[in-house]
C-alpha positions in Angstrom: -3.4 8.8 12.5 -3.1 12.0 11.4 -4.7 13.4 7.8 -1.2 14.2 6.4 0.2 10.7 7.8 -2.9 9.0 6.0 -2.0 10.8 2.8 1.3 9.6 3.0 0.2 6.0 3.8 -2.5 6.3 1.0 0.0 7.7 -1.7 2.8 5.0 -0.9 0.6 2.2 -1.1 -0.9 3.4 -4.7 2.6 4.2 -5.8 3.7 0.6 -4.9 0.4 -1.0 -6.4 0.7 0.8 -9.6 4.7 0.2 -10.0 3.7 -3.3 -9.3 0.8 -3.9 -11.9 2.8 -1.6 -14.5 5.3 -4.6 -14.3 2.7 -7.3 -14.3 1.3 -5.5 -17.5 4.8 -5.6 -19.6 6.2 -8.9 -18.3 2.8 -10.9 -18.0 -0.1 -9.8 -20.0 2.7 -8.4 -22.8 2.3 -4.7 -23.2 4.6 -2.3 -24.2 8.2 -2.4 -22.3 7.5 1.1 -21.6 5.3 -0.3 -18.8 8.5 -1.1 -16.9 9.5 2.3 -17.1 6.1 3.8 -15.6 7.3 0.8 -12.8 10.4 2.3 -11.8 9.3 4.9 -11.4 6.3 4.2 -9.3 8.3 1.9 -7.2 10.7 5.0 -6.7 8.2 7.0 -5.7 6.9 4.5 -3.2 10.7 4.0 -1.6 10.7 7.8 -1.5 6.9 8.1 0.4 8.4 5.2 2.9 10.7 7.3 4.0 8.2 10.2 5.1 6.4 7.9 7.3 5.9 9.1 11.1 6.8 6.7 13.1 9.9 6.7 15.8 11.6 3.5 13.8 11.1 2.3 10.3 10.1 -1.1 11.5 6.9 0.0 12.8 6.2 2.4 10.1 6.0 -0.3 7.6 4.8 -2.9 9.8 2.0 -0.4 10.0 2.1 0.2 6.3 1.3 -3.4 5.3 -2.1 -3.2 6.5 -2.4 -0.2 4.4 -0.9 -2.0 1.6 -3.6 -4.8 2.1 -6.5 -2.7 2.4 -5.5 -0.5 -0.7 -5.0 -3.8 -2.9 -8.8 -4.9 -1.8 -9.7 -1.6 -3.0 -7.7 -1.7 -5.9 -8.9 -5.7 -7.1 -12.1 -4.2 -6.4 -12.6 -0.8 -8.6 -9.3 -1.2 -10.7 -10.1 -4.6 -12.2 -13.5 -4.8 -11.5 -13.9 -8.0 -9.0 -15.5 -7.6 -5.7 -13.6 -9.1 -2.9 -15.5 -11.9 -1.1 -16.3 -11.6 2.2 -12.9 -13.3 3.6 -11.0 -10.8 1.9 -13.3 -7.9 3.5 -13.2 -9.2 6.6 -9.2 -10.0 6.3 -8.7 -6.2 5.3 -10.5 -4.8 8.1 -8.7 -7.1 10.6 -5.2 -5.4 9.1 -7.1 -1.2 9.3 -7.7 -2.6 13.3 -3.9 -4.1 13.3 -2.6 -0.5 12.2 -4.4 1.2 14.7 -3.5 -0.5 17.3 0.3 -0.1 16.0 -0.1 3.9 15.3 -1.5 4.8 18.1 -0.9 2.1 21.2 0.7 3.3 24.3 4.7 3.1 24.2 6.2 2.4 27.2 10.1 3.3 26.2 
């Protein structure tokens, strides 16, 4: 994986876990509406990242991406709201990094 492909897989997943907990804050803990807002357009941003990712088809670009996604939300549980993951959750996220690497950068055959 390249550095800028990283960044792109970084940024999406942050975009998507932000729009996310911006509508978990309005609609669940009952802040302002205005969260829903700073949701939108998170999520838009996200949609917009998915789209840069380099892969030949979009399946594997986000098949790829969900591992991100999972690692990003353990880091995210972790420093955002402050609860370490338990080990199964560790070990569930680096199982997912090893997943992606094997999708990014396996050997195609067509």
């Amino acid at each position: 994986m390249t550095p800028q492909s990283f960044a792109i897989y970084a940024a999406a997943a942050v975009a998507q876990i932000v729009g996310c907990s911006a509508f978990w804050f309005a609609l669940k803990l009952g802040q302002s509406k205005w969260w829903l807002a700073a949701g939108v357009a998170a999520l838009c941003l996200f949609a917009w990242l998915v789209t840069l990712f380099p892969a030949a088809t979009a399946g594997r670009a986000c098949l790829a991406y969900g591992g991100v996604y999972a690692a990003a939300s353990l880091f995210w549980f972790w420093f955002i709201e402050k609860t370490p993951p338990d080990r199964w959750a560790t070990i569930g996220a680096v199982i997912c990094l090893f997943g992606i690497a094997t999708i990014l950068v396996g050997q195609r055959t067509s």
